[in-house]
C-alpha positions as MATLAB code, in Angstrom:
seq = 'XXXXXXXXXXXXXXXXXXXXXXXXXXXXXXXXXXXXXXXXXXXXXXXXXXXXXXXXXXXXXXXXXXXXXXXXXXXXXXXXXXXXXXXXXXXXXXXXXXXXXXXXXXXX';
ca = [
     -13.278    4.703  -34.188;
     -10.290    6.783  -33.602;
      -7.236    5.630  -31.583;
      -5.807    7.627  -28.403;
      -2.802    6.873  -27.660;
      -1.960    6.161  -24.289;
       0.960    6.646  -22.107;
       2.707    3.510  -22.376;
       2.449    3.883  -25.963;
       0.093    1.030  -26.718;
      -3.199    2.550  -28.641;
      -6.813    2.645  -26.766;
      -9.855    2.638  -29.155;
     -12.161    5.284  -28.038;
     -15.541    6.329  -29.701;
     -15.337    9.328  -32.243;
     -17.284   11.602  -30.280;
     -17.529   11.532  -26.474;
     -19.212   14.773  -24.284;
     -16.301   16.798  -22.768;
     -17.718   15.284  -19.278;
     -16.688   11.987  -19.900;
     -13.581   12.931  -21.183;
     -12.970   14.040  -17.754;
     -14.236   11.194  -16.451;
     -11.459    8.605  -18.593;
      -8.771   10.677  -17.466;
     -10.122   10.642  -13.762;
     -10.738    6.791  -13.937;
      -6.824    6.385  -15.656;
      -5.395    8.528  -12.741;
      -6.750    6.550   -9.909;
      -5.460    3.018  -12.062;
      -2.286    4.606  -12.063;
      -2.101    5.648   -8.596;
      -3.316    2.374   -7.734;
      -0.639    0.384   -9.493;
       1.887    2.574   -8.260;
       0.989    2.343   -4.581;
       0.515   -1.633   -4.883;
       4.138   -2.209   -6.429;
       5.517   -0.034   -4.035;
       3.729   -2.142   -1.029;
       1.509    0.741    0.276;
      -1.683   -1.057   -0.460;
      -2.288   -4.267    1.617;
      -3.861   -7.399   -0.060;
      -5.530   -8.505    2.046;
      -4.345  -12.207    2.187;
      -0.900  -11.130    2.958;
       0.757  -12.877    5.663;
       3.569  -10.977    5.949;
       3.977   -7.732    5.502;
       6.470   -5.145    4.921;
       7.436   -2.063    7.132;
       5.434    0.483    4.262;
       2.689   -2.336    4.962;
       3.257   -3.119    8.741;
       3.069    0.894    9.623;
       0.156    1.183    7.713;
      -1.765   -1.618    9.018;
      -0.898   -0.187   12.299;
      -1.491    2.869   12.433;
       1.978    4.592   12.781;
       4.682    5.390   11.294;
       7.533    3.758    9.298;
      10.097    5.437   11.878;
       8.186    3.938   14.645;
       8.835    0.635   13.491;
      12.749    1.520   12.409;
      13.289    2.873   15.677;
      11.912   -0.038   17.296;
      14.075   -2.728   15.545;
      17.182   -0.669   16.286;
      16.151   -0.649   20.400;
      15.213   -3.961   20.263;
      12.541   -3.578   22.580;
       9.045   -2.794   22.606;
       8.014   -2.894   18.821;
       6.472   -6.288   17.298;
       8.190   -9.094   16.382;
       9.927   -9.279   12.814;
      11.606  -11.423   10.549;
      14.906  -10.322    9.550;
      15.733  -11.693    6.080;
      19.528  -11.130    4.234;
      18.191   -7.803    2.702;
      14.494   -7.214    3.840;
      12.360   -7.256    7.432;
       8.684   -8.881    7.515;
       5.980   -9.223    9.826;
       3.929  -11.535   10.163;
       0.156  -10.286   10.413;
      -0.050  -12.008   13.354;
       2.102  -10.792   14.928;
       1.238   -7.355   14.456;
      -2.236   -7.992   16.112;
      -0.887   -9.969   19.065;
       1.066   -6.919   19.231;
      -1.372   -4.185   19.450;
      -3.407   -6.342   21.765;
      -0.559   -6.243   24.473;
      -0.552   -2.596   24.133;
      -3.976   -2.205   25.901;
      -3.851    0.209   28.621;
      -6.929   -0.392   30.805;
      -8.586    2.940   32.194;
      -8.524    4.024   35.698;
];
């Protein structure tokens, strides 16, 4: 077996001889774990037994946009509730839905 050596520098044993097709298809499969990673650690992806999220998180879950919520804190009204830690703001899933539930506009 020959050794490829991969980006972190630790070595990956890979057959001899694989088809140029699923060469394509490692790289492929490494990209998307390394998007993945990278969009977990910086909060983008939700787990889904998160109870509290944060504002990368909270937009996402609700469908706007990180501003949205900024702006909201800052006017104090209107936006969902949060918790304000010494450095960081969380909200509580919760929350968020009891939110988006009192935003129901019935139709004429």
């Amino acid at each position: 077996m020959s050794k490829r050596t991969a980006q972190a520098g630790a070595e990956v044993p890979y057959p001899m001889s694989i088809s140029p097709e699923t060469s394509v298809f490692l790289k492929d499969i490494e990209k998307v774990a390394r998007d993945t990673v990278e969009k977990l650690l910086r909060g983008i992806i939700i787990p889904p037994d998160a109870e509290f999220l944060n504002t990368p998180q909270a937009a996402r879950y609700l469908g706007v946009s990180e501003q949205y919520l900024e702006i909201a804190r800052y006017r104090t009204t209107g936006g969902p509730d949060y918790i304000k830690l010494p450095r960081a703001v969380r909200y509580k899933r919760s929350d968020l839905d009891a939110w988006m539930v009192r935003q129901r506009v019935k139709a004429a």
